[in-house]
KETORMI-164963 format. One record per residue (C-alpha): residue number from 1; residue in one letter; x, y, z. Coordinates in Angstrom, 3 decimals. Example, Ala and Ser with C-alpha at 12.3 -4.5 7.8 and 13.67 -1.06 7.14 Angstrom:
(rec 1 'A' (12.300 -4.500 7.800))
(rec 2 'S' (13.670 -1.060 7.140))
***
This chain:
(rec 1 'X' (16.935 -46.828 108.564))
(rec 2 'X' (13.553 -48.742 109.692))
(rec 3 'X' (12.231 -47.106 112.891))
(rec 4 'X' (12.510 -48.797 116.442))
(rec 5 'X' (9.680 -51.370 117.469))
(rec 6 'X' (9.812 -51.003 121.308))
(rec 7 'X' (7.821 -51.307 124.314))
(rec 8 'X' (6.311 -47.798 124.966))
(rec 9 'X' (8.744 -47.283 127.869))
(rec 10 'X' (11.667 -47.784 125.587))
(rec 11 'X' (10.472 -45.739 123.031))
(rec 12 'X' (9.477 -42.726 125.373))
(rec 13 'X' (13.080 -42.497 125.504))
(rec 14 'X' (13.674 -42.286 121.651))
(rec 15 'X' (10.913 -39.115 121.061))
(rec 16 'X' (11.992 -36.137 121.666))
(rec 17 'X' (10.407 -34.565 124.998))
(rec 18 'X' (7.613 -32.361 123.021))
(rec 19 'X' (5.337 -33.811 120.119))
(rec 20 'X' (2.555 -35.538 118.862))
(rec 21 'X' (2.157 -39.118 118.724))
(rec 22 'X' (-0.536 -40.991 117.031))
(rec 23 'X' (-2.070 -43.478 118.875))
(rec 24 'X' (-3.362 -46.676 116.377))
(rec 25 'X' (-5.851 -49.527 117.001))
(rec 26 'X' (-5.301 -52.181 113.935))
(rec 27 'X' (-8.644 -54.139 113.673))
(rec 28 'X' (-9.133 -56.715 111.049))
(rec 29 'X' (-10.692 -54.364 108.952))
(rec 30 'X' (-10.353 -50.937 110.132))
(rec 31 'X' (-7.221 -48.711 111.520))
(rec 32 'X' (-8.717 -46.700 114.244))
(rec 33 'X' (-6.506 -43.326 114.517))
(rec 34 'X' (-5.748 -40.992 118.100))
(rec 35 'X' (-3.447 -38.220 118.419))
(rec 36 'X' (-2.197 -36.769 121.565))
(rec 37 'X' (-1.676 -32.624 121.849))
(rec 38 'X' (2.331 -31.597 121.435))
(rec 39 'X' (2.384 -31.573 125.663))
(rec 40 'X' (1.302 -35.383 125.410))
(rec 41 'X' (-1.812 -34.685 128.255))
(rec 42 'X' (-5.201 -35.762 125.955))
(rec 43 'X' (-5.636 -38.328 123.314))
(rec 44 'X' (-8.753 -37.292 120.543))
(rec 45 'X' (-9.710 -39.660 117.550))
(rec 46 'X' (-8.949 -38.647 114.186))
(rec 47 'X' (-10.560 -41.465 111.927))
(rec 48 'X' (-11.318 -45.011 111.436))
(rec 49 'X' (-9.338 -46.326 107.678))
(rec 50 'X' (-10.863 -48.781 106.029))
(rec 51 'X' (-8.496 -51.257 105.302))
(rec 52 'X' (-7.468 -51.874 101.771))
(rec 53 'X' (-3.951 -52.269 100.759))
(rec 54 'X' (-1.118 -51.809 103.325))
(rec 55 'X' (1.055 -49.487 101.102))
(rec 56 'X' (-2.446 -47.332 100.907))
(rec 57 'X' (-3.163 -47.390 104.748))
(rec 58 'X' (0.708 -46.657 105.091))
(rec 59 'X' (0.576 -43.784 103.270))
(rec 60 'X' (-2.585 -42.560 104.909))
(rec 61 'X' (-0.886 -43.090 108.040))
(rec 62 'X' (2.481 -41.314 107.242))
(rec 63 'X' (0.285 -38.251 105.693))
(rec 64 'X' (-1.744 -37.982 108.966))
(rec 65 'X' (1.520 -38.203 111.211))
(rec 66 'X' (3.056 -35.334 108.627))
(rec 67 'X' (0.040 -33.200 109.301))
(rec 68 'X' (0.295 -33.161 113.186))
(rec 69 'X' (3.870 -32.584 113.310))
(rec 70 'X' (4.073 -36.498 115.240))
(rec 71 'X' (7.139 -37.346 116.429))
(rec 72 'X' (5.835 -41.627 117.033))
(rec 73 'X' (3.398 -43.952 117.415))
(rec 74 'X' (1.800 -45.932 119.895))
(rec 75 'X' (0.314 -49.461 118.455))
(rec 76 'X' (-1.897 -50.788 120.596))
(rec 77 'X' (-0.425 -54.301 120.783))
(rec 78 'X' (-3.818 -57.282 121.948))
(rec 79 'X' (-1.764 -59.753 124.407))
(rec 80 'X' (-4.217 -62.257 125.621))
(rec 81 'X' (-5.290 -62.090 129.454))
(rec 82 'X' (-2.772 -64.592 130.486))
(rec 83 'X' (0.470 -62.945 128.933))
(rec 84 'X' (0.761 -64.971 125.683))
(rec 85 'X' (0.600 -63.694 122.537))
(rec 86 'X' (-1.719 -64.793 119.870))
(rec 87 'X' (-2.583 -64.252 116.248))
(rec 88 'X' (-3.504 -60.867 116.065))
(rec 89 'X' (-0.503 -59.749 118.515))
(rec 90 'X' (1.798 -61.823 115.760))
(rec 91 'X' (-0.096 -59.287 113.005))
(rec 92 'X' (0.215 -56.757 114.547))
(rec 93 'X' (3.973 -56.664 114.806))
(rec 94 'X' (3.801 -57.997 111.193))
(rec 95 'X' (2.017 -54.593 110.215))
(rec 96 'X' (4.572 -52.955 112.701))
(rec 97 'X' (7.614 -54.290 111.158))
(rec 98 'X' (6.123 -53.463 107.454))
(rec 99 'X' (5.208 -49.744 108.869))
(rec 100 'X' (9.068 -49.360 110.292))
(rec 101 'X' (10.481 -49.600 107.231))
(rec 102 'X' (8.527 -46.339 105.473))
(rec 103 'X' (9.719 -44.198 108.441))
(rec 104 'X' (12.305 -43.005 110.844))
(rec 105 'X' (9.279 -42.647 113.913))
(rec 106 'X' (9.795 -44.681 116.630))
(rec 107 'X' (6.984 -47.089 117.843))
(rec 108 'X' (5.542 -47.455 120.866))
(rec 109 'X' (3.902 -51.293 121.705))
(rec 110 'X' (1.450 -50.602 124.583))
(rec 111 'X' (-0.588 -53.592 125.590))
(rec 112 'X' (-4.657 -52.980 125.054))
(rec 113 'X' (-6.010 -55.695 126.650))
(rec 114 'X' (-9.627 -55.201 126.913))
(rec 115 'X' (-9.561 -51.931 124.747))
(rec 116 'X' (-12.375 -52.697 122.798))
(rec 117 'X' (-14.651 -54.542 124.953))
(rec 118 'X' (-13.937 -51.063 127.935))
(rec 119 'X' (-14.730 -48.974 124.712))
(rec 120 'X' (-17.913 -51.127 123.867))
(rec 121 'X' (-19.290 -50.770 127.055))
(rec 122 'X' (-18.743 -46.845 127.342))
(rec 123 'X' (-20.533 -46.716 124.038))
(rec 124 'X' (-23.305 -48.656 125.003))
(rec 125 'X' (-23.500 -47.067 128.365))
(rec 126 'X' (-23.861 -43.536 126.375))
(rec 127 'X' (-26.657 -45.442 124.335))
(rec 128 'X' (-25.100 -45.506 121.132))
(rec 129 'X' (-26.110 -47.581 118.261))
(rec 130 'X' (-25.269 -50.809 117.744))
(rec 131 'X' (-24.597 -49.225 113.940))
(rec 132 'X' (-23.488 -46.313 115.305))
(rec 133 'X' (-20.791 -48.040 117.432))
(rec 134 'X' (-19.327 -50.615 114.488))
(rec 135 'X' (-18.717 -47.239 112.960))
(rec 136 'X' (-16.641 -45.581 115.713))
(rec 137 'X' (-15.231 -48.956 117.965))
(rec 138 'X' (-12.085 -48.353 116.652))
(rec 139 'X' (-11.604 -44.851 116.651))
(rec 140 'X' (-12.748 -45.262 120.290))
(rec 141 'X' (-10.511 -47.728 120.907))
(rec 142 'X' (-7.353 -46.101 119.547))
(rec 143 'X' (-8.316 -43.198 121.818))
(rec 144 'X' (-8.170 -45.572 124.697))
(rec 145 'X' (-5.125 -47.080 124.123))
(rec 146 'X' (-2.866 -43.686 123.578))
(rec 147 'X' (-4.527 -41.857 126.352))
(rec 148 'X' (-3.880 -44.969 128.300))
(rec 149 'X' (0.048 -45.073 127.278))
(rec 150 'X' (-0.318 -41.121 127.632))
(rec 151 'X' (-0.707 -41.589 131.355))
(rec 152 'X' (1.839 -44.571 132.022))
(rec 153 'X' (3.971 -41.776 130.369))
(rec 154 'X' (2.962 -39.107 132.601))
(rec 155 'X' (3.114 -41.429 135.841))
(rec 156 'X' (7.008 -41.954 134.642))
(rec 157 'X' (7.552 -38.227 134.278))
(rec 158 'X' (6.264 -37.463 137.176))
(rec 159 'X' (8.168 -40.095 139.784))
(rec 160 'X' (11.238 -38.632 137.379))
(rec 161 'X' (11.117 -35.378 139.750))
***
């Protein structure tokens, strides 16, 4: 059975209350990769994939989420500042849909609106190279987004009690 493609507070209720989840930011090119800790407190990158064939960045995917024990994902989904959705929100619940067929995790869609560019600006803050920076954006950014979703999720716990 493909898993479920939810909105992060949906899917919070689908993962069981302890585990990993892997945090992704799909770029054009790249697949920047985050996981959180089992408790779910701190997001830290894991790599930036290359993009070559989905079936290969699949499997990559599915092997990294094996290693760390992950019980879901959290895709950073871009929604334009206005609401809409545009071409790369339609891809990436293409890639989503394609990923929810090879496995049973459920996934997370956490909007990352300015992700990248909040990244960017850390980067250059810390006075990274522009070089440097292509080479870790993503990675960055996928850190961003699950610690991001990571807090919305610990803001829900919390008013919970």
């Amino acid at each position: 059975m493909p898993a479920p493609i939810v909105p992060l507070i949906e899917a919070a209720v689908k993962w069981p209350a302890r585990g990993a989840l892997i945090g992704l930011d799909l770029g054009s090119k790249t697949i920047g990769v985050a996981v959180s800790d089992p408790d779910r407190r701190l997001a830290t990158g894991v790599e930036t994939i290359a993009t070559t064939k989905f079936t290969l960045d699949a499997a990559r995917l599915l092997k990294l989420a094996t290693e760390r024990s992950a019980v879901g994902f959290v895709l950073g989904l871009p929604i334009n500042m206005d609401g809409s959705e545009g071409p790369r929100a339609q891809s990436t619940r293409a890639f989503a849909r394609n990923f929810a067929r090879l496995t049973e995790l459920p996934i997370g869609l956490w909007d990352e609106r300015l992700s990248t560019s909040a990244v960017e600006r850390e980067l250059i803050a810390n006075d990274v190279s522009r070089a440097k920076r292509a080479r870790v954006i993503d990675e960055h950014a996928a850190i961003f987004i699950l610690q991001g979703a990571l807090d919305r999720l610990a803001t829900l716990n919390k008013n919970k009690t």
